[in-house]
C-alpha positions as semicolon CSV with decimal commas, in nm:
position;residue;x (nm);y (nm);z (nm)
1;X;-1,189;0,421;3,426
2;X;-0,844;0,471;3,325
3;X;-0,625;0,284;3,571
4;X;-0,845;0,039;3,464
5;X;-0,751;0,035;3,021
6;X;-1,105;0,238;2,964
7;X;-1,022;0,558;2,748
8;X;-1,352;0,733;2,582
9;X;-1,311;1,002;2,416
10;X;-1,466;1,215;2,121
11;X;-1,307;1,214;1,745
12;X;-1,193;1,535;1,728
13;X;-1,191;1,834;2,003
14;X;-1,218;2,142;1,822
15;X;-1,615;2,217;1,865
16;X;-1,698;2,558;1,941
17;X;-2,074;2,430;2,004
18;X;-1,917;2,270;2,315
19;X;-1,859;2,633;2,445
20;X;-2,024;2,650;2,754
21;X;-2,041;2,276;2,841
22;X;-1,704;2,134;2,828
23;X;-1,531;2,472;2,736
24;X;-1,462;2,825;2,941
25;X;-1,542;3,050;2,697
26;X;-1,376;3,322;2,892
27;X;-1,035;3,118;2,850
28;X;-1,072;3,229;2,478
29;X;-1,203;3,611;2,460
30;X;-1,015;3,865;2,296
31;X;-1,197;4,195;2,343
32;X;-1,521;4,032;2,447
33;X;-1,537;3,771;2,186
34;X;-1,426;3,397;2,189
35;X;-1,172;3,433;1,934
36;X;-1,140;3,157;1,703
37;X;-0,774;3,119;1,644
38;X;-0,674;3,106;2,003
39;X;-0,984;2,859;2,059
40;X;-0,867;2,624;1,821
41;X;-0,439;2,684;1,951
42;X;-0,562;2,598;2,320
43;X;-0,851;2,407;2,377
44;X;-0,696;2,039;2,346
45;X;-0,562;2,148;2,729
46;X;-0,876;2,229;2,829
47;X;-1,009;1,872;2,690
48;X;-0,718;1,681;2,875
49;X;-0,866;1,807;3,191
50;X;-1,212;1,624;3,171
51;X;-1,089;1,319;2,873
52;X;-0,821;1,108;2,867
53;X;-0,812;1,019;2,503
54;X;-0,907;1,188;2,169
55;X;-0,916;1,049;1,804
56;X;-0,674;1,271;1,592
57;X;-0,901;1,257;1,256
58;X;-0,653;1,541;1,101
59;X;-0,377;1,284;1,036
60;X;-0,585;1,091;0,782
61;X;-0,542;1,391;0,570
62;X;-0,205;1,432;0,614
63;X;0,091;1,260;0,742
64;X;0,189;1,405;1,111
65;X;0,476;1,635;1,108
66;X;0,699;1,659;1,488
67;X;0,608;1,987;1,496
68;X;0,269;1,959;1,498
69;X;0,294;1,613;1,725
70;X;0,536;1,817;1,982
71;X;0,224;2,081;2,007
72;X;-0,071;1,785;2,062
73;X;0,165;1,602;2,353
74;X;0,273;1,894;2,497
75;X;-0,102;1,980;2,578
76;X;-0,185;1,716;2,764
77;X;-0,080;1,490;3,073
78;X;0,147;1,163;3,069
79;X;-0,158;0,934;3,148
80;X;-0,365;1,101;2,794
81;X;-0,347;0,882;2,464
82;X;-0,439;0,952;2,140
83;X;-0,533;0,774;1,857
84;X;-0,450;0,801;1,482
85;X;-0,613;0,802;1,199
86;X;-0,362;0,686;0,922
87;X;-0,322;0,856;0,611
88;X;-0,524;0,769;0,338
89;X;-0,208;0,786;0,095
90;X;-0,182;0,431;0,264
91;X;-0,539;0,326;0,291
92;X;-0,673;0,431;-0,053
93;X;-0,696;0,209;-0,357
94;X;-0,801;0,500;-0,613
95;X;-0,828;0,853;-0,498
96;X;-1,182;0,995;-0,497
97;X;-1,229;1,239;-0,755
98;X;-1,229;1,556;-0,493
99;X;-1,020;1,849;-0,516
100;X;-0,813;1,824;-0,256
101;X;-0,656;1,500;-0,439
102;X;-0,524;1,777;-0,743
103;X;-0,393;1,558;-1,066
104;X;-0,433;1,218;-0,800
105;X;-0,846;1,277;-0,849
106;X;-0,969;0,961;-1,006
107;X;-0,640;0,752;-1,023
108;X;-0,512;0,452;-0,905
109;X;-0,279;0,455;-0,559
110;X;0,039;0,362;-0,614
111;X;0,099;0,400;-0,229
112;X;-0,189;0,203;-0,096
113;X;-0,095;-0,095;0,130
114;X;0,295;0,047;0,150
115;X;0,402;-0,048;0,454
116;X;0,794;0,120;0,379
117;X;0,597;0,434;0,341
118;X;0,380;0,362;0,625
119;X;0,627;0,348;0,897
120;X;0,900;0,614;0,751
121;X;0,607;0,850;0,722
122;X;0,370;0,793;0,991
123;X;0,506;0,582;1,229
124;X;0,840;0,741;1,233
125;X;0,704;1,095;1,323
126;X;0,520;0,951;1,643
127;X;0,817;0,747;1,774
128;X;0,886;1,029;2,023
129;X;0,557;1,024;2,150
130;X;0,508;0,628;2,119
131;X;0,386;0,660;2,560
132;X;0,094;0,839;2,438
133;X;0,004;0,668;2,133
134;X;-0,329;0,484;2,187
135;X;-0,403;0,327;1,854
136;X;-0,301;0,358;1,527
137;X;-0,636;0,330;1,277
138;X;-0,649;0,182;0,944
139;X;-0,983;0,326;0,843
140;X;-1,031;0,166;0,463
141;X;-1,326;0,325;0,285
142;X;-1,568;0,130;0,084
143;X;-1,393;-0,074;-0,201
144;X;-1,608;-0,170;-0,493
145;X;-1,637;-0,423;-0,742
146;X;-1,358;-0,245;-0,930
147;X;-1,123;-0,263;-0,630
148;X;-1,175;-0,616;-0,547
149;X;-1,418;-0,855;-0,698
150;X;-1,333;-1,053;-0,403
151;X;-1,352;-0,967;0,010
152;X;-1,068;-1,258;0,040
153;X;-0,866;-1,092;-0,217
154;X;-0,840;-0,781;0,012
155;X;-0,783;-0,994;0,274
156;X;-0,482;-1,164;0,124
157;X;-0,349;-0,845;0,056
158;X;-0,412;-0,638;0,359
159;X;-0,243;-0,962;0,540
160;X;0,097;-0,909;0,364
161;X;0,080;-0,554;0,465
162;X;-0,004;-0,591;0,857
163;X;0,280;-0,823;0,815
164;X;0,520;-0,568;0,682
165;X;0,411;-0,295;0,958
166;X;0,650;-0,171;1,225
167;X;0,565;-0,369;1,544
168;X;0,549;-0,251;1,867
169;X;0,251;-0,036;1,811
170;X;-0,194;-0,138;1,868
171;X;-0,307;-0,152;1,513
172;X;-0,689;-0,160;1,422
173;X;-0,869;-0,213;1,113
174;X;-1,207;-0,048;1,047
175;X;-1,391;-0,187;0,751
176;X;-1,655;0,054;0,555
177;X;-1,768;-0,322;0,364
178;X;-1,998;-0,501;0,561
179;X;-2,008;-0,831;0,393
180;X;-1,617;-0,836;0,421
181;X;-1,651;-0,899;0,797
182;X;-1,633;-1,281;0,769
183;X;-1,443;-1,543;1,006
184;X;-1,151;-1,534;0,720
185;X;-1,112;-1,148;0,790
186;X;-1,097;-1,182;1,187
187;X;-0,916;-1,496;1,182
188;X;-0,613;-1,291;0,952
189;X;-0,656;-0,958;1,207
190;X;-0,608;-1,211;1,514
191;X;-0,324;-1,390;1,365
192;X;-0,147;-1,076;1,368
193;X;-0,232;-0,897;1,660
194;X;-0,470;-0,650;1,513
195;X;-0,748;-0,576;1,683
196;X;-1,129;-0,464;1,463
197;X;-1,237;-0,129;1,572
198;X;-1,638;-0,136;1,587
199;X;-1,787;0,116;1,388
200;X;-2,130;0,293;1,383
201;X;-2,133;0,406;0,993
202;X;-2,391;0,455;0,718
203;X;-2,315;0,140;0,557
204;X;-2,199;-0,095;0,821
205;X;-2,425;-0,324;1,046
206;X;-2,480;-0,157;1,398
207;X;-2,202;-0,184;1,665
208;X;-2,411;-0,474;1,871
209;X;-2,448;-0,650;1,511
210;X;-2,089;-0,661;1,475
211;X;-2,020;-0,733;1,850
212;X;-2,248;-1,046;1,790
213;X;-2,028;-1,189;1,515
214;X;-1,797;-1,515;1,590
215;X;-1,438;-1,389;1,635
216;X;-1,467;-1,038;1,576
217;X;-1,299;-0,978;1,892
218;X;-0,991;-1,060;1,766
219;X;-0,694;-0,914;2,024
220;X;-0,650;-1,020;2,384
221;X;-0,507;-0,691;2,492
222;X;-0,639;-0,379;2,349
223;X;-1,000;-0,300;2,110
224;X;-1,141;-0,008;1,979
225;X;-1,468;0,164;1,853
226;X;-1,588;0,476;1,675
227;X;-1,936;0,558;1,671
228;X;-1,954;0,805;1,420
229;X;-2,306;0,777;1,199
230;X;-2,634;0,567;1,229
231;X;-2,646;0,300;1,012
232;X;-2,825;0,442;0,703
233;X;-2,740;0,832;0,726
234;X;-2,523;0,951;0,491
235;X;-2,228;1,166;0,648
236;X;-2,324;1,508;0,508
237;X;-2,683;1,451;0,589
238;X;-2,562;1,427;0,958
239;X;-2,347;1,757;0,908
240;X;-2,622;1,960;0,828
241;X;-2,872;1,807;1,052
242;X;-2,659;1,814;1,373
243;X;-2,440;2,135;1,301
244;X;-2,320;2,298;1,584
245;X;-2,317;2,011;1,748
246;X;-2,422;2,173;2,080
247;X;-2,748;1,925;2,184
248;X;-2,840;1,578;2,130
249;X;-3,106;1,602;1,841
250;X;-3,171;1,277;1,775
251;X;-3,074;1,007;2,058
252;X;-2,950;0,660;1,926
253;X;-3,040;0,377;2,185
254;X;-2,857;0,072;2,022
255;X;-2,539;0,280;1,987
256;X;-2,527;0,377;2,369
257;X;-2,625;0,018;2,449
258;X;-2,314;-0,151;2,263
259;X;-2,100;0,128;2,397
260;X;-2,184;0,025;2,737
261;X;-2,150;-0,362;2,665
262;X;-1,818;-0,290;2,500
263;X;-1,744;-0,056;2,817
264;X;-1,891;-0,374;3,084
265;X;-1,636;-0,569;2,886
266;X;-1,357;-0,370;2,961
267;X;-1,363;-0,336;3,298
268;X;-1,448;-0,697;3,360
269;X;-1,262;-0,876;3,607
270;X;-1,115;-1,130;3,380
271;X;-1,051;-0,913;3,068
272;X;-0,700;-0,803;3,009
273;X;-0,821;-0,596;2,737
274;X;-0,789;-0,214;2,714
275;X;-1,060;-0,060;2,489
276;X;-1,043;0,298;2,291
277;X;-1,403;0,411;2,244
278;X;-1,470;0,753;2,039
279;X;-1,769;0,910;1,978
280;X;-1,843;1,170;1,746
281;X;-2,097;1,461;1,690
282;X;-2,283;1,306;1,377
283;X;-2,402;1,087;1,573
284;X;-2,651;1,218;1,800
285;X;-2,554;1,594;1,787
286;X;-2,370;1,586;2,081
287;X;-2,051;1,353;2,134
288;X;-2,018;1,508;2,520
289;X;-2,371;1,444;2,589
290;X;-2,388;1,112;2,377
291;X;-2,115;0,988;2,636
292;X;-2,265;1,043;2,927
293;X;-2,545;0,890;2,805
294;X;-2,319;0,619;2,738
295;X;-2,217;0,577;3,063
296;X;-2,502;0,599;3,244
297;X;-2,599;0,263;3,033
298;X;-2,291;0,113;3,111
299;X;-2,400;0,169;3,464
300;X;-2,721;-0,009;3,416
301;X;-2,612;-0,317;3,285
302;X;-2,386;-0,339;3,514
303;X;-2,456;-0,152;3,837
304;X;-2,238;-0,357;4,025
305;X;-1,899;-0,253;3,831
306;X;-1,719;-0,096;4,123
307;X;-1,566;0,254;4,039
């Protein structure tokens, strides 16, 4: 599906319940043990040999250094993408009140919606790499009443920042506020060439919901999608009901079903569009196996797609 704009991936590679299905463990023993550290150093090459894409979550916690973007492209072939989280320096209105934000906890962002900080700090870093950038993800966690009273008063101001961004690059927004998906929103994204990634998340409507709404494919060229929870599971629920992610523990039918109408769309005759589709473990248990299942729906709908 490649030469055709399909990339599927997971979000994330660094499973070790994948051991033994999409992993050697032998490629990884040190004195009759999978060791860990060398694992986690060398299995992205193992992944480029079965997936042409991944979904880099680690960025969102941290802007990428070259270093550590020399290591990722070096690991995989010309044809692999990846995709990027962005930072949530950029993307958060008031830290959360974890640890890992130190004196930040609790506060508002100074930084969020900086699109000078944006492209020195996370765009710059990739422009090496730029032939196997996929897309660059604005993932916004839920705002509340506090943040905006308004969904078209984020709107207005996540349009002057998409209009400040470096261009040259696939952008997506991914909304965690369902009842900000409104004609308004998709009409701004399409205006400036921003395409809505589809999400499967606790809080949002289901992929086909969102698929269903007027506009909501808003860019001619490129789309994306995570499926990442069922609508109505919170995230650390999934973590401890799925962990170690080796089987499929609880399938999801709706999710594979819009995956393989988003897929069908893809590799229509008259789309120009390429799609990035992720999946991740919390979903069903198993990203690897939640794909293939996946694609054997896409096959269904559409048995006539030719390879």
């Amino acid at each position: 599906m490649r030469p055709r704009g399909v990339f599927i991936g997971t979000s994330s590679w660094k499973y070790e319940g994948w051991l033994g299905q999409l992993y050697s463990p032998e490629r990884y023993e040190y004195r009759g043990k999978v060791a860990k550290t060398r694992f986690e150093r060398d299995c992205l090459r193992e992944y480029a040999e079965v997936f042409k894409t991944v979904c880099v979550d680690a960025a969102y916690y941290d802007f990428p250094r070259t270093e550590y973007l020399k290591k990722l492209t070096d690991a995989v072939p010309d044809d692999f993408r990846f995709s990027f989280k962005v930072t949530d320096v950029v993307t958060i209105k008031k830290f959360p009140d974890l640890p890992r934000f130190g004196i930040r906890a609790g506060r508002p962002n100074a930084d969020f919606l900086n699109a000078d900080l944006f492209a020195s700090a996370f765009v710059k870093p990739l422009e090496p790499f730029k032939t196997k950038v996929g897309l660059l993800i604005f993932e916004f966690s839920k705002f509340h009443r506090s943040d905006y009273e308004h969904g078209r008063d984020f709107i207005t101001a996540l349009d002057g920042f998409l209009a400040g961004v470096p261009k040259g690059w696939r952008h997506g927004g991914e909304m965690r506020n369902k009842h900000f998906l409104q004609p308004e929103y998709f009409d701004m994204l399409k205006r400036l060439g921003v395409t809505h990634v589809f999400n499967s998340w606790g809080d949002m409507p289901p992929v086909s919901d969102q698929l269903a709404l007027c506009g909501s494919l808003t860019n001619s060229e490129f789309f994306g999608a995570r499926f990442l929870l069922k609508p109505g599971r919170k995230y650390q629920e999934a973590v401890d009901f799925f962990s170690p992610y080796d089987t499929i523990k609880e399938p999801y039918e709706k999710a594979r079903t819009a995956a393989a109408e988003l897929i069908n769309r893809a590799l229509a005759k008259t789309a120009v569009r390429q799609l990035f589709l992720y999946v991740n473990n919390r979903l069903e248990g198993n990203a690897l196996l939640t794909i293939v299942a996946m694609l054997e729906a896409a096959d269904h709908l559409c048995p006539d797609t030719p390879p």
